[in-house]
N, C-alpha and C positions, 0 to 999 in steps of 0.2 A: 466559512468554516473550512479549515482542513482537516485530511481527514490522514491517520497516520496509523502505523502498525507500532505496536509497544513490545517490547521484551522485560517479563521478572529478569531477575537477579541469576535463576541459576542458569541461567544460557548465557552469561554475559562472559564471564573472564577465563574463556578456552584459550585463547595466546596466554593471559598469564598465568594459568594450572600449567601449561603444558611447555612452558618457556620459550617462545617460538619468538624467533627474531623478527624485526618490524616487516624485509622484504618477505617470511614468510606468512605474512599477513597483510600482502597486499599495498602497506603502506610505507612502499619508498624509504627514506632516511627518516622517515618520522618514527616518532613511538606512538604504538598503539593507543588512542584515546586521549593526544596532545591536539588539546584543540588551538596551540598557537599558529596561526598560519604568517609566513612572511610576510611582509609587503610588498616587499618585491616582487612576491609573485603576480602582483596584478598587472604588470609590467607583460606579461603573457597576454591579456586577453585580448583577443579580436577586436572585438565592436563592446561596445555598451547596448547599439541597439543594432537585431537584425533587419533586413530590409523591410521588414511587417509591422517592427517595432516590439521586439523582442526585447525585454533587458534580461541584459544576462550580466548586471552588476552582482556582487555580493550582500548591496542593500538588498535588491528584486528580488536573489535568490531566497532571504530570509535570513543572512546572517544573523544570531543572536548568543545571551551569553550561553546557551547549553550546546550550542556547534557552532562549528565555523567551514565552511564551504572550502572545499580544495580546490575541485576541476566542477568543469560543466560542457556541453556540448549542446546545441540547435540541431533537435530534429526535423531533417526536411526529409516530406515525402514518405514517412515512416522507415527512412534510417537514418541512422545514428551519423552526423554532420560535424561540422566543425568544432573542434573545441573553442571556447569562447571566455572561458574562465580558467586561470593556471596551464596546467598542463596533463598530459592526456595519462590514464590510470589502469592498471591493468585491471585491477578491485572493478570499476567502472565498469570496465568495456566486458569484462567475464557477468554483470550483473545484467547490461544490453543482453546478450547473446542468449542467456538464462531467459529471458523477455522473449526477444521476439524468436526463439525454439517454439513458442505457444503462442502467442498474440500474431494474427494475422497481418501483414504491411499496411492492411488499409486502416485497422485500426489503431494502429500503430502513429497512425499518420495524426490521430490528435494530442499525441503528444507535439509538444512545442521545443521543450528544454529538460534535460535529462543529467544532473548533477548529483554528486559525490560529495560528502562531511564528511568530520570527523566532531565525533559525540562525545561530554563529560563520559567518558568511563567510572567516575564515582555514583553517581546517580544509582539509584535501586531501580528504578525503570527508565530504560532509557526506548527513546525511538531510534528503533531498526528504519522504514524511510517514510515515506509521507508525499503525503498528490493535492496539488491547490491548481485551480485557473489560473489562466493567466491574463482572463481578461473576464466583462460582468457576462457573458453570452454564455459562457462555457464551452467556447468552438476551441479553444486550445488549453492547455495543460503541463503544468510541469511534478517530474518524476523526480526526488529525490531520496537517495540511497543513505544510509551509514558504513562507510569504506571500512571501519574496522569490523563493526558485524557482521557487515558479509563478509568476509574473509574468516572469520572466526568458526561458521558452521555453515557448510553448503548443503542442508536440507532446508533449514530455516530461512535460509536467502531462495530457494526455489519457493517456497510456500510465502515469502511474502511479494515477490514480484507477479503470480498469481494474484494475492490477496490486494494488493496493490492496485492491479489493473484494472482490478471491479470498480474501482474508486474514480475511475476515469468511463469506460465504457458505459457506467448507468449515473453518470452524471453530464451527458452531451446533450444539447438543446432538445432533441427529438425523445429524450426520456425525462427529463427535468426543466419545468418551467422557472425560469430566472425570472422573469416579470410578473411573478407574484411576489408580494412584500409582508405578506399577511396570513395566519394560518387560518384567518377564519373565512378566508378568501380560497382555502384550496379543499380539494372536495375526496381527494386521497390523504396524503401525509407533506404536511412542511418540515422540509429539515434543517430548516435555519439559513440556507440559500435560496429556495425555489420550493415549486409546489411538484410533485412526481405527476406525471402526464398519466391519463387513465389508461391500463395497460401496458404499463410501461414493467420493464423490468422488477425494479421494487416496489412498484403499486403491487404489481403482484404477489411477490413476494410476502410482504407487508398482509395483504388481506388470505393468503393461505397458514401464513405462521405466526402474525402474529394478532391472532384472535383474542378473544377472552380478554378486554381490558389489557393487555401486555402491551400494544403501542400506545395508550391512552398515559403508561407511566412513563412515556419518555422527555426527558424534557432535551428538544430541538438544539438549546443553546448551551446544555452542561458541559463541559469537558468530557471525552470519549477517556475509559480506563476499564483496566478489569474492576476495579471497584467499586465500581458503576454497575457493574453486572453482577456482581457475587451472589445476591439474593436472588436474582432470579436463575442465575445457574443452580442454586441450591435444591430449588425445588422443580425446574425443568430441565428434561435430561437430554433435549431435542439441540440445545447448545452445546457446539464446538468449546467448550472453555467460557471462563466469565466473562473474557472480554470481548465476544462473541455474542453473551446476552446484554452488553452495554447499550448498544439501540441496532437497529434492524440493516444498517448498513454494513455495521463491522461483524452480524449472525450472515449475513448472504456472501462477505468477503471469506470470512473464513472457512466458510460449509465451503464456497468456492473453491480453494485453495485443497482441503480436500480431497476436494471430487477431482481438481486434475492430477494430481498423484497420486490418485488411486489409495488413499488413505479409507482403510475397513471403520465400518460405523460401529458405534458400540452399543447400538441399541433400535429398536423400529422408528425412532423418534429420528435419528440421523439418518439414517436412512431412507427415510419419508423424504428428506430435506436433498439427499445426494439424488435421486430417484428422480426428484422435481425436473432439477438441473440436468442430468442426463435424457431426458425429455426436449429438453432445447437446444433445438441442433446448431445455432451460431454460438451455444455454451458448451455442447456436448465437442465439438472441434478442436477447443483451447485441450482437452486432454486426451484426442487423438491423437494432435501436435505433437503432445509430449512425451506419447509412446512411442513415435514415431524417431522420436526424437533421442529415446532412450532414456529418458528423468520419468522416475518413480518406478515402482510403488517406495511411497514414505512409511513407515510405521507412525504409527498415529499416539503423537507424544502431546494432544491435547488435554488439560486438565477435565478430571471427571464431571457432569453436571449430571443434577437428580439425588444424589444422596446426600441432602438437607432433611 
């Protein structure tokens, strides 16, 4: 399962409302949301594989028809390493820096590979970026961006490299069991990878928020969308947005994402959820980083849940 960040429609076409030329958007001589890539450009890449056994082909990275990969980089050590695919992107490397301003070096360090698309721009939702393994253990990870949406809105690109990183941090071996295959076999929540280790981050999570039958309606292997979530955002107001109440991974990403930008709750119900998180001091760090750092406070442009 991957697991990805989505954007509706009206965050998407700020280069084309606002007429901004392709370098003021990050993307080089290209145009915004041409997902034609050269072939020549593969002519750039390093290796295929790094010394670990890294691919960092365009098959590996996930090419398909709704993107096509520009650059990529091997992270070693939790910094940002060679480029490995095309060539190296400013879009990119400003989406790094937005990254580790809050994500600590060391956990930094299970990223593996950390690459840049360009995304249908026709699309009504498209994915902003998305975090898969890169092997069956979960001990490494690859980060992937959308070069024109981040360049498009730099509040959104901070709140999903947050939201993003959740997707990696509570899915490493010591919080997610891989060598479960079976949900009748796991004694927290299966998510369609592994079985969540007892006490682990979203075991927790899971049995403080989502009680009452609410993970019982999840199905593991649906497609992640706001759509997915509209109903239950309608009637609980403790949700970030619908696509937040789509299952329990992308409700902890996005209260995440929140909480380190200091994004105000709109109700006890969020705030129950920012409170949790502010409580755990390896969670409460990611947005001392940030202050520190000077990113945030956001205004909190998540759609309303509760009034169904």
């Amino acid at each position: 399962m991957t697991s990805s960040r989505l954007r509706r429609f009206h965050l998407i076409a700020v280069c084309a409302v606002l007429g901004l030329v392709a370098s003021a958007c990050g993307l080089d001589d290209s145009a915004p949301g041409d997902s034609a890539i050269d072939d020549a450009d593969d002519t750039a890449d390093v290796d295929e594989f790094a010394d670990d056994g890294i691919d960092c082909s365009r098959e590996a990275l996930g090419n398909g028809d709704e993107f096509a990969f520009k650059t990529a980089h091997f992270v070693v050590d939790g910094e940002l390493g060679d480029v490995c695919l095309g060539e190296a992107d400013a879009t990119l490397t400003k989406a790094w820096n937005d990254l580790a301003a809050i994500a600590p070096a060391g956990q930094l360090a299970d990223l593996a590979l950390f690459g840049g698309f360009i995304g249908d721009s026709d699309s009504d939702e498209i994915t902003f970026a998305f975090v898969n393994a890169v092997d069956d253990e979960g001990s490494a990870f690859q980060m992937s961006v959308n070069l024109t949406s981040y360049a498009e809105n730099a509040d959104e690109g901070l709140l999903t490299m947050a939201h993003e990183f959740t997707h990696v941090f509570t899915a490493i071996e010591s919080e997610l069991d891989r060598t479960v295959f079976d949900a009748d076999d796991c004694d927290t929540f299966y998510n369609g990878e592994g079985c969540y280790v007892d006490g682990s981050i979203m075991a927790e999570w899971i049995r403080l928020f989502w009680g009452n039958g609410l993970i019982e309606e999840i199905d593991p292997d649906a497609e992640t969308s706001a759509a997915a979530g509209e109903e239950r955002c309608a009637t609980n107001p403790g949700f970030f947005g619908p696509y937040a109440a789509s299952n329990p991974e992308e409700d902890f990403a996005e209260t995440f994402s929140a909480y380190v930008y200091q994004l105000p709750a709109d109700n006890p119900e969020q705030q129950a959820k920012l409170d949790w998180i502010e409580g755990q001091a390896g969670l409460a760090e990611f947005r001392d980083r940030a202050i520190a750092a000077g990113q945030g406070p956001i205004p909190n442009g998540f759609d309303f849940c509760g009034e169904g």
